[in-house]
C-alpha positions as CSV (number, residue, x, y, z in Angstrom):
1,X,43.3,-3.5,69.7
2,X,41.9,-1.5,72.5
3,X,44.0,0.8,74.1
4,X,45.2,-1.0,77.3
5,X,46.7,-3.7,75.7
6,X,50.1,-2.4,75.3
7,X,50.2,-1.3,79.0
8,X,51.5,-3.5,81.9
9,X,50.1,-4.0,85.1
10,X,51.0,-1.7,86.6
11,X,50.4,1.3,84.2
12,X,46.6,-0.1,83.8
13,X,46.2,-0.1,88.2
14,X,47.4,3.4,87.7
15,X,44.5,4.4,85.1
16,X,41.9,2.7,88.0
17,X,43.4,4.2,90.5
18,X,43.1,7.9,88.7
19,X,39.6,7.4,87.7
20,X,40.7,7.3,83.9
21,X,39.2,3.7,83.5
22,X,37.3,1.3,85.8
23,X,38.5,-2.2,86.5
24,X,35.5,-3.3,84.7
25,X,36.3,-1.9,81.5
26,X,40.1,-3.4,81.9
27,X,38.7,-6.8,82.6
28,X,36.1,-6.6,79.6
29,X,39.2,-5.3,77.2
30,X,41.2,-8.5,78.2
31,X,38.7,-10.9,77.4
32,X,37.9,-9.6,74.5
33,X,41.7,-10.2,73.6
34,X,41.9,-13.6,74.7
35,X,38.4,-14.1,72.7
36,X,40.8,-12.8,70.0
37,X,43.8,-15.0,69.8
38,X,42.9,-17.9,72.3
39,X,41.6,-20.1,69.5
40,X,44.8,-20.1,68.2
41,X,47.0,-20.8,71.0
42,X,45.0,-22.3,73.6
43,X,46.7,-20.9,76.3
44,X,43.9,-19.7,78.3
45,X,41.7,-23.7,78.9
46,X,39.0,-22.4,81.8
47,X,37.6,-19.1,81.7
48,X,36.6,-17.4,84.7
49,X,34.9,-14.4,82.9
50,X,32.0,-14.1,85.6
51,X,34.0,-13.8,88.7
52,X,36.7,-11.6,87.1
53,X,33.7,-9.6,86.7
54,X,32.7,-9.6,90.5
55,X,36.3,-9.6,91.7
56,X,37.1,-6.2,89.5
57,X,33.5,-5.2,90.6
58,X,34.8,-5.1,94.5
59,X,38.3,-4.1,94.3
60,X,39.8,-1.6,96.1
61,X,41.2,1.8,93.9
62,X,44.0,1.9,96.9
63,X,44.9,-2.3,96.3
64,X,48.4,-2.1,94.4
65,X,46.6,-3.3,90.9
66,X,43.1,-1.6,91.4
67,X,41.5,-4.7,89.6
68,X,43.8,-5.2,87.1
69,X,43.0,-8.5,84.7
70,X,45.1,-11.6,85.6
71,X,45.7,-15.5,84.9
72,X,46.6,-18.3,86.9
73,X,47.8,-21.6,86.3
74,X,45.8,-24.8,86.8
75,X,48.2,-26.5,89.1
76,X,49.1,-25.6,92.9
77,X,47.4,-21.8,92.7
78,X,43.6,-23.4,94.3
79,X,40.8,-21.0,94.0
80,X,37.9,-21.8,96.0
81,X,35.2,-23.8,94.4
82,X,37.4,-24.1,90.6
83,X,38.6,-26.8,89.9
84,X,42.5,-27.6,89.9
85,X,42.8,-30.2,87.0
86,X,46.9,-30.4,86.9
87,X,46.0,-31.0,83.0
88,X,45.1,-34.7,84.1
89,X,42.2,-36.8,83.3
90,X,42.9,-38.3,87.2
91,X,42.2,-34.8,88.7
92,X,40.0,-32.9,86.5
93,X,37.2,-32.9,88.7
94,X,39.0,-31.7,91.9
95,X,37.7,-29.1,93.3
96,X,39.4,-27.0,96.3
97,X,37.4,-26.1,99.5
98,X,39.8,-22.5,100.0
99,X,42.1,-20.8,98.3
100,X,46.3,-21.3,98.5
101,X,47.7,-18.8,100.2
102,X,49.0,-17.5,96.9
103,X,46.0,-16.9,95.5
104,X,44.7,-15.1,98.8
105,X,47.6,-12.4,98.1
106,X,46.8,-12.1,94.4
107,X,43.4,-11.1,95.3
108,X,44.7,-8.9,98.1
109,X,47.0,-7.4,96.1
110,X,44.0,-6.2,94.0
111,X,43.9,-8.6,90.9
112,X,41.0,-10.1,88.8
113,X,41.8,-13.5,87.6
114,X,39.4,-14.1,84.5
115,X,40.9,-18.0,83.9
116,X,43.5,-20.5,84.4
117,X,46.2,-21.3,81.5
118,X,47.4,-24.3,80.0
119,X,49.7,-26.8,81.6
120,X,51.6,-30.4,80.8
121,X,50.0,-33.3,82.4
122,X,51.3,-32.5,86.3
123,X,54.0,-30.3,85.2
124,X,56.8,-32.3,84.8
125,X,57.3,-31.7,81.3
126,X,59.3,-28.8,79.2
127,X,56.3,-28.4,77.1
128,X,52.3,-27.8,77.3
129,X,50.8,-30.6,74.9
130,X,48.6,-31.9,77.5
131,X,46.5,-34.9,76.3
132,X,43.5,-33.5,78.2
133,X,43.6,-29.9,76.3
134,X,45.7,-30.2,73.9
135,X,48.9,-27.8,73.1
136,X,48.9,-24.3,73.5
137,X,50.6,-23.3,70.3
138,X,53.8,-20.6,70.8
139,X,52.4,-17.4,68.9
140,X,55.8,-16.9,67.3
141,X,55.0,-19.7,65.5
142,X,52.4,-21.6,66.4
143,X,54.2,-25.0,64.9
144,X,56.4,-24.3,67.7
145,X,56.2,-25.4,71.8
146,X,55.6,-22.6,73.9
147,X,57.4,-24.3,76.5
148,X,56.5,-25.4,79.7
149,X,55.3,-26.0,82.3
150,X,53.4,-23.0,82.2
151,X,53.2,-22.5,78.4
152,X,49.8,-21.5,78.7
153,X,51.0,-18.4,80.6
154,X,54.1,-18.0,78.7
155,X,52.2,-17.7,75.5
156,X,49.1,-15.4,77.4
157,X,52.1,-12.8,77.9
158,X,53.5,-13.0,74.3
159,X,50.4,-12.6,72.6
160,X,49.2,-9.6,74.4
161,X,45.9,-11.0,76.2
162,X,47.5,-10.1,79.7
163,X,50.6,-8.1,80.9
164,X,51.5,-10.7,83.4
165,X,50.3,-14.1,84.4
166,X,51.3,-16.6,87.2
167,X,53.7,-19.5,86.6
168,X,55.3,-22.2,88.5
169,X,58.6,-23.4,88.2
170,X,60.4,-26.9,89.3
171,X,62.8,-27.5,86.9
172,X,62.7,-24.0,84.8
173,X,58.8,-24.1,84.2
174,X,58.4,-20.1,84.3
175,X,61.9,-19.8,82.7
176,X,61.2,-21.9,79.8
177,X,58.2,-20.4,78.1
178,X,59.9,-17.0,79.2
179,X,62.6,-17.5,76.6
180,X,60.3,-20.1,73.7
181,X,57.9,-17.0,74.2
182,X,60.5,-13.9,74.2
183,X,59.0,-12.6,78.1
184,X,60.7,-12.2,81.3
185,X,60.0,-14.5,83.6
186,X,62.0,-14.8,87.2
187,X,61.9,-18.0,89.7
188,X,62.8,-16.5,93.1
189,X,64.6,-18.3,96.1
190,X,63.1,-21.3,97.8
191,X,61.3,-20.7,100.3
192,X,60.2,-16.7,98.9
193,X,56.8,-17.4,98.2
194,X,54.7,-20.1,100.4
195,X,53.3,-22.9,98.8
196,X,50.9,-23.4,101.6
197,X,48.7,-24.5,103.0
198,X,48.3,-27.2,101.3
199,X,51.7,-28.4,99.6
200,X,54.9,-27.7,101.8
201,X,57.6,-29.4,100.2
202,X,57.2,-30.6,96.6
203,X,60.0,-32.9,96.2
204,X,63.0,-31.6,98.1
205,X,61.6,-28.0,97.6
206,X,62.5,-28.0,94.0
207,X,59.3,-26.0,93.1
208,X,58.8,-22.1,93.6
209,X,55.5,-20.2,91.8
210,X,55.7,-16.6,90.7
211,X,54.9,-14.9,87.3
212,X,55.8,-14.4,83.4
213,X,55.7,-10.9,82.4
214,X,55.9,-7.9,79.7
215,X,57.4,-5.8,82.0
216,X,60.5,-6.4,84.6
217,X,58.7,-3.4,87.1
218,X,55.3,-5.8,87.3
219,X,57.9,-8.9,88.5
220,X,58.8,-7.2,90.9
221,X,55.3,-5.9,91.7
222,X,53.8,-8.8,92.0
223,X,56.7,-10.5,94.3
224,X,56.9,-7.6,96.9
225,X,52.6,-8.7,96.8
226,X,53.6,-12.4,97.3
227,X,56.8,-12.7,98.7
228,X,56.9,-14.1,102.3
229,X,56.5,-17.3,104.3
230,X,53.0,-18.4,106.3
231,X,53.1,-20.4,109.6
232,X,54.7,-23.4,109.3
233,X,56.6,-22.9,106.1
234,X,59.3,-26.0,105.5
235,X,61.6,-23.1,103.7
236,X,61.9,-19.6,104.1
237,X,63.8,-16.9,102.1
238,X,65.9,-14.1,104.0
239,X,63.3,-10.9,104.3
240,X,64.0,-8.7,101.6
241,X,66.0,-5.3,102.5
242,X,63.4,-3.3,101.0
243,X,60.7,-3.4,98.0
244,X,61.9,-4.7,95.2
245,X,59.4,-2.0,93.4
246,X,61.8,0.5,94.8
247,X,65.5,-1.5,94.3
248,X,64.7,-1.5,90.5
249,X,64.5,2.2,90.4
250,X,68.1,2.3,91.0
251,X,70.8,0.8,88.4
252,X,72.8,-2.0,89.9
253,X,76.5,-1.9,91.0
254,X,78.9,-3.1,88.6
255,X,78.8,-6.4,88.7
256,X,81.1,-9.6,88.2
257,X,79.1,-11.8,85.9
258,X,80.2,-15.3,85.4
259,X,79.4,-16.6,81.7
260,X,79.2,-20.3,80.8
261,X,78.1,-21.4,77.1
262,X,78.8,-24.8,77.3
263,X,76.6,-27.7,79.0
264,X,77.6,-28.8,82.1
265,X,76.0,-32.3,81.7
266,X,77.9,-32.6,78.1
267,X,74.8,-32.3,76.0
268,X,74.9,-30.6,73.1
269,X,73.7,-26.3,73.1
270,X,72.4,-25.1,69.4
271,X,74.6,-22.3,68.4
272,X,71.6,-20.1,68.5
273,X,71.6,-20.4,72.2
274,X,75.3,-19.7,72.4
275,X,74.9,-16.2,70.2
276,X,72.2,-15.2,72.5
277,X,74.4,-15.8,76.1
278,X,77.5,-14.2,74.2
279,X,75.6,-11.2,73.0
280,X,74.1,-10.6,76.2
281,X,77.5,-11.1,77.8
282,X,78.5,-8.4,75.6
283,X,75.8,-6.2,76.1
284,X,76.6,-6.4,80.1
285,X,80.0,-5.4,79.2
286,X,79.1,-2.2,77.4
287,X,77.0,-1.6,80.5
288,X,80.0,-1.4,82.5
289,X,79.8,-4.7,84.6
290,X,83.1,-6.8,84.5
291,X,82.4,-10.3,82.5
292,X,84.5,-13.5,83.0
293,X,84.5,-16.8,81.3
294,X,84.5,-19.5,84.5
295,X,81.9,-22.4,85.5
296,X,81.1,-24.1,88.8
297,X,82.5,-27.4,89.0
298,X,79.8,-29.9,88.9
299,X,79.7,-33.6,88.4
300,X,78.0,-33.8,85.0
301,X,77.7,-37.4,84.6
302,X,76.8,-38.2,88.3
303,X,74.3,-35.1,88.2
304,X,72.3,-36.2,84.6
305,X,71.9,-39.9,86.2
306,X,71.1,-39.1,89.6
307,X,68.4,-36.0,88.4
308,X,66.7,-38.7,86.0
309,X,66.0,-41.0,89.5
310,X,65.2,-38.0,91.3
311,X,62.8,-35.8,88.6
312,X,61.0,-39.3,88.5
313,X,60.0,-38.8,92.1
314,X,57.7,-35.6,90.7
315,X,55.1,-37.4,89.0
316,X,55.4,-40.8,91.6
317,X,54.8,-38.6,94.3
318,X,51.5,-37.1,92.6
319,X,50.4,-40.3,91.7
320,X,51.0,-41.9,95.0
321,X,49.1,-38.6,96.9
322,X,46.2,-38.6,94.7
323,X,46.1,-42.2,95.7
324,X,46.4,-42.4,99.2
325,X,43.6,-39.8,98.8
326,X,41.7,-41.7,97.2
327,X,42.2,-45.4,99.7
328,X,43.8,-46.8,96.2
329,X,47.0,-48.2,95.1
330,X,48.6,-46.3,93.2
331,X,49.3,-48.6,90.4
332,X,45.8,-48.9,90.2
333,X,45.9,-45.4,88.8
334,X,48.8,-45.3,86.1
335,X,47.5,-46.1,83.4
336,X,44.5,-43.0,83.0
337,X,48.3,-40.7,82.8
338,X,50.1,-40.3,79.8
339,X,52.8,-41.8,79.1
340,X,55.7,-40.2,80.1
341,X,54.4,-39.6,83.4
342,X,53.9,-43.4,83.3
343,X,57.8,-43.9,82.4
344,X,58.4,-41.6,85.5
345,X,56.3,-43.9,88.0
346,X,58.0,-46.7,86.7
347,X,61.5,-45.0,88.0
348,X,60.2,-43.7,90.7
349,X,58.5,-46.9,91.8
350,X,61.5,-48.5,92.4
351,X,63.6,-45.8,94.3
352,X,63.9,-46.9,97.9
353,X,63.7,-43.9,100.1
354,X,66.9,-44.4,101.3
355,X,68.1,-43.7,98.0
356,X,65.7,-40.4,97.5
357,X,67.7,-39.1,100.4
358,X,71.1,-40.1,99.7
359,X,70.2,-38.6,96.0
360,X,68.7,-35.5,97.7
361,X,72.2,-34.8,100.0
362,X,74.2,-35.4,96.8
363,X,72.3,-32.3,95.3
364,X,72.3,-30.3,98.6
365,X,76.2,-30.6,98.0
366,X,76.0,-29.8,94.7
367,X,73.9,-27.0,96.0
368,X,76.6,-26.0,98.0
369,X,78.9,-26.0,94.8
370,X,77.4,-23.2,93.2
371,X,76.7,-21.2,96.4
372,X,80.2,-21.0,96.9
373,X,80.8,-20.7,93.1
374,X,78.4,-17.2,93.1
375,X,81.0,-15.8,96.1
376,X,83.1,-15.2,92.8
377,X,80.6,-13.7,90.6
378,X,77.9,-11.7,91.4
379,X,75.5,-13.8,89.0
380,X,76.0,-16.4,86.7
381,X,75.2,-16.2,83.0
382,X,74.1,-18.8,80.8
383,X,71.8,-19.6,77.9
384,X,68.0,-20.4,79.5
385,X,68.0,-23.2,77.0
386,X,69.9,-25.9,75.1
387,X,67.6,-24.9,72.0
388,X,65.2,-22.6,70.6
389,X,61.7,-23.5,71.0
390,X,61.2,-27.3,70.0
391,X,58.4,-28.2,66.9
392,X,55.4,-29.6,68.7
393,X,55.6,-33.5,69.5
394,X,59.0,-33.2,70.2
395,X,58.6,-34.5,73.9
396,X,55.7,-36.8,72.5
397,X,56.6,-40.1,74.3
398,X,53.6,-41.9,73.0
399,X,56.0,-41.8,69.5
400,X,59.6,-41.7,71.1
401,X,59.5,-43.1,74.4
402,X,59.7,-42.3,78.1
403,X,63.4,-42.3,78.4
404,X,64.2,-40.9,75.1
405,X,61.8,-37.7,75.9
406,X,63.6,-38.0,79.6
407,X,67.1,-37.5,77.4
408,X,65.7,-34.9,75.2
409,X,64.5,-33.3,78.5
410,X,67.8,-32.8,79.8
411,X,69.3,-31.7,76.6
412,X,66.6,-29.3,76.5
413,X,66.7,-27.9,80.3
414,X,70.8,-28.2,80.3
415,X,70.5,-25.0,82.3
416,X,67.6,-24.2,83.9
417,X,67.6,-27.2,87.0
418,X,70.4,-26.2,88.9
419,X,68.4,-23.4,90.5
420,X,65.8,-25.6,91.1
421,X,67.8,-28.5,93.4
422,X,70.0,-25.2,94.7
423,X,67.5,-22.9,95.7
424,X,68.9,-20.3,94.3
425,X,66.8,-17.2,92.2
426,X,67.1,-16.9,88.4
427,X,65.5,-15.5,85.5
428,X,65.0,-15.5,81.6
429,X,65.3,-12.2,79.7
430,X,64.6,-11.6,76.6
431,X,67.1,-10.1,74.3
432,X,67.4,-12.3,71.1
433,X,66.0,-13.9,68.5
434,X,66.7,-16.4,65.8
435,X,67.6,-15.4,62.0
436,X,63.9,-17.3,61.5
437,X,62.0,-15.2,64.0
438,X,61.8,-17.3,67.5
439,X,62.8,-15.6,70.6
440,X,66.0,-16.9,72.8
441,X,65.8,-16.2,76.4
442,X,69.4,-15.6,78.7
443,X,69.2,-16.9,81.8
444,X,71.1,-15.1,85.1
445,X,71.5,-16.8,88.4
446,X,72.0,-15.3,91.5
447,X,72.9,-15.8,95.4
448,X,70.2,-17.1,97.5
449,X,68.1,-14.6,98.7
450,X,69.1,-11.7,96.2
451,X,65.9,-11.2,93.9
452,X,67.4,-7.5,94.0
453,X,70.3,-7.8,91.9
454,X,68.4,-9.7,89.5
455,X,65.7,-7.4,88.9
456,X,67.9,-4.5,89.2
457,X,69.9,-6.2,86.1
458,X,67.3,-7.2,84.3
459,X,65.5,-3.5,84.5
460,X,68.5,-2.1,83.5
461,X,68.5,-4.6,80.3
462,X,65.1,-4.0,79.5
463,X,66.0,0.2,79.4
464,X,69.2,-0.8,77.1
465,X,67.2,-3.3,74.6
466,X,63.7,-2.6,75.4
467,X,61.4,-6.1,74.2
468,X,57.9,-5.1,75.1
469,X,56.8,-3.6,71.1
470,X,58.4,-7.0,69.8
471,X,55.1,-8.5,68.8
472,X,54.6,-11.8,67.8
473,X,52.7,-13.6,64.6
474,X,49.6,-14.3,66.7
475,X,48.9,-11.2,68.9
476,X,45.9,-9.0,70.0
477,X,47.2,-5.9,68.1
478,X,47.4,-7.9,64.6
C-alpha cells in the first residue's frame, strides 16, 4: 500500500501543506487503492478520476485539506454537470446545472472528489443493493450488507481507499454503515448543514448530510467546513460556540450518560448488540463519566405504526417530484422503481395530507419527549443497531415483500430514527466486534445543538480504544 493510506484527512492536508507531497500524488495514491479493492465491494459506482485531477491541480496549500482525495454520495450532494442518479433507473440520466451548496464548501474547504459511492434506490433503505449497481459488498465480509444508505461510503472508509467520505442520513443512513463497517460516522442537528438550494425540507426535515470517517478529528474537520445555514434555510442549528477542531482537543466533562439496551418499539436486539452498548457503558465508566440505566418514555406501538405511514412519504415524495417535473403522473412512473420503493408509494399514496401533519405533530411531540429526556442525561446511549450487519438480500423485497422488509427495517433501525424525527445529533463509534469478526457500532445521542459533547466523547473513546489499525478482510494494505 502506498504510504498515505493509513493517514486521515487531515494528516495527508498537512503533508500538502508542508511541501512533503503534492495533492496530485495524494489523489493518484487513492485511486490506485480504489482500483485495488473497488471490484470487490463496489462501493465507489462513478469515477471522477479526471476532475479530481484538475480540482487537486488548483487547490490552494492554505484551504484546510490542501487537495486532499474525497467521495461523495450520489444522492442530494449535485456537482455541476455529473450526474445525480439516486441509484434509480428513473433518474440516472439527471444531470445538475450547479453545485448544492454542500458541495460548494467541500471544494472550498480544499477537497478533490475523484467519484460518487454506492447508494439504495433513493435512499430509503438500511442497505446498498441497488438494482441499478448492484450491492456494495461490506469488506468485513463481503457476504455481509454494508449498510445503508450510504454503504458505498461506509465501506470506502473501511477498506482504506479514502480517510473520509460524505454520507447522508434520514433514518440512520451515515450511522448504519458506520457500525456494519466498524467507522465513525456522526449525523449532526437539523438544520447544521444546508441542504440547499435545491431541497429544503426532505420530509419534515428528517434528513441531515455529513461524513463517515477513520478518524473522529476529520468529523469534526469537515463539519466546522460545512456547518451553517444559507439564505432561506427552513431549519437552522444554534451557531456553534467555537470550532469543533478545537472543542475535541479538550476531554469532556464528566458526563451523565443514559444507557438503554432494550428496544423501544418491542422488537427484538441480538445479544451481540447488547454486549457492544454494555461494554461501552462500561468503558465510559472507567472513564469517569457517571452511567445510569433509564429510557425516554415513548409510545412504541403508536410510534412503529405511525413511522411505517410516515417513512412511506420518502420515496412518494420522490416519485411525485420527479413527476411533476416531468408533466407526468406519478403512477405513470412506479413501476421502472424497485419494489419496495413501490410498496412505499402504495402507503404513501393514500395518506391524506391531513394525516402527514397530524403524523408529523405526533413526532414533534415525541420529539419533545426526548428533548426533555436529555435534560437528565447528558447523552443517551444505545446500541446503533438491532443486529450486526445483515447477509445480503436480507431487505430483498422482490423475495420477502414490501411490508415484511418494512418490519425487518424497523427491527433493524430500532435505534437509529429517533434522531431523525427529533432533530437531535448522534453518532456511531466503533468499539466492538462479533466473536465471528463483524464490527458493532454504539450509538450516543445528544441535546440539539451540542455536536461538541459528542465529538469530545467520541475523541476521547477513540484515544481509550483506538479502531483506526483494525483492518478489514478486503482492504488496500492486504
Amino acid at each position: 500500500m502506498d504510504e498515505f493510506g493509513d493517514l486521515d484527512l487531515t494528516a495527508q492536508a498537512d503533508l500538502v501543506k508542508s511541501g512533503q507531497v503534492t495533492a496530485g500524488e495524494l489523489v493518484e495514491a487513492a485511486i490506485r487503492r480504489a482500483e485495488q479493492v473497488n471490484p470487490a465491494i463496489n462501493a465507489i459506482i462513478a469515477p471522477l478520476h479526471d476532475e479530481a485531477r484538475a480540482e487537486a491541480a488548483q487547490a490552494a496549500k492554505d484551504s484546510l485539506f490542501a487537495g486532499a482525495p474525497f467521495l461523495v454520495k450520489d444522492l442530494y450532494c449535485h456537482m455541476k454537470g455529473v450526474p445525480t442518479t439516486g441509484a434509480s433507473r428513473l433518474t440516472r440520466n439527471f444531470v445538475p446545472a450547479r453545485d448544492s451548496e454542500l458541495m460548494r464548501r467541500y471544494r472550498a474547504a480544499g477537497l478533490s472528489t475523484f467519484g460518487k459511492t454506492n447508494l439504495c434506490e433513493f435512499g430509503t433503505l438500511g442497505t446498498t443493493e441497488p438494482k441499478l449497481f448492484g450491492p456494495t459488498r461490506n469488506p468485513w465480509n463481503v457476504a455481509r450488507s454494508s449498510g445503508g444508505s450510504s454503504g458505498g461510503a461506509g465501506a470506502a472508509v473501511a477498506a482504506g481507499i479514502v480517510p473520509a467520505a460524505h454520507g447522508g442520513d434520514g433514518a440512520g443512513s451515515i450511522r448504519i454503515p458506520a457500525s456494519c463497517c466498524g467507522v465513525f460516522g456522526l449525523k449532526p442537528s437539523r438544520g447544521r448543514i444546508t441542504l440547499g438550494p435545491d431541497l429544503g425540507d426532505s420530509t419534515g426535515g428528517i434528513v441531515n448530510e455529513h461524513v463517515l470517517s477513520r478518524s473522529v478529528r476529520d468529523s469534526a474537520a469537515l463539519l466546522d467546513a460545512t456547518q451553517g445555514p444559507m439564505p432561506g434555510d427552513p431549519y437552522t442549528a444554534p451557531s456553534p460556540s467555537g470550532r469543533y477542531a478545537d472543542a475535541i482537543r479538550t476531554k469532556p466533562r464528566r458526563l451523565r450518560i443514559g444507557l438503554t439496551t432494550a428496544s423501544l418499539l418491542g422488537t427484538t436486539v441480538d445479544p451481540d448488540c447488547v454486549a457492544a452498548a454494555i461494554d461501552t457503558a462500561r468503558l465510559c465508566e472507567s472513564l469517569g463519566h457517571e452511567v445510569v440505566d433509564c429510557a425516554p418514555s415513548i409510545d412504541g406501538e403508536t410510534y412503529r405504526t405511525l413511522y411505517k405511514r410516515f417513512w412511506a412519504m420518502t420515496a412518494t415524495r420522490a416519485i411525485t417530484a420527479l413527476a411533476r417535473s416531468r408533466g407526468e403522473d406519478p403512477s405513470a412512473l412506479v413501476a421502472e422503481v424497485e419494489s419496495f420503493n413501490q410498496y412505499l408509494y402504495g402507503v404513501g399514496s393514500r395518506i391524506s395530507a391531513a394525516d402527514y401533519l397530524v403524523d408529523l405533530n405526533w413526532f414533534h411531540m415525541t420529539g419533545r419527549t426526548l428533548a426533555t429526556f436529555l435534560l437528565d442525561v447528558d447523552v443517551w446511549l444505545t446500541p446503533t443497531l438491532g443486529t450486526p450487519p445483515p447477509e445480503l438480500g436480507h431487505f430483498d423485497a422482490d423475495r420477502h415483500g414490501g411490508e415484511a422488509v418494512m418490519e425487518r427495517f424497523l427491527e433493524f433501525l430500532a435505534f437509529t430514527t429517533f434522531a431523525n424525527m427529533a432533530g437531535l445529533p448522534a453518532m456511531s463509534v466503533p468499539l466492538s466486534w462479533t466473536a465471528d469478526g463483524l464490527p458493532v457500532g454504539t450509538q450516543f445521542t445528544g441535546r440539539f445543538g451540542d455536536e461538541a459533547t459528542l465529538l469530545q466523547l467520541a475523541a476521547q473513546l477513540e484515544e481509550a480504544r483506538p479502531w483506526a489499525q483494525r483492518r478489514p478482510a478486503v482492504h488496500a494494505a492486504a
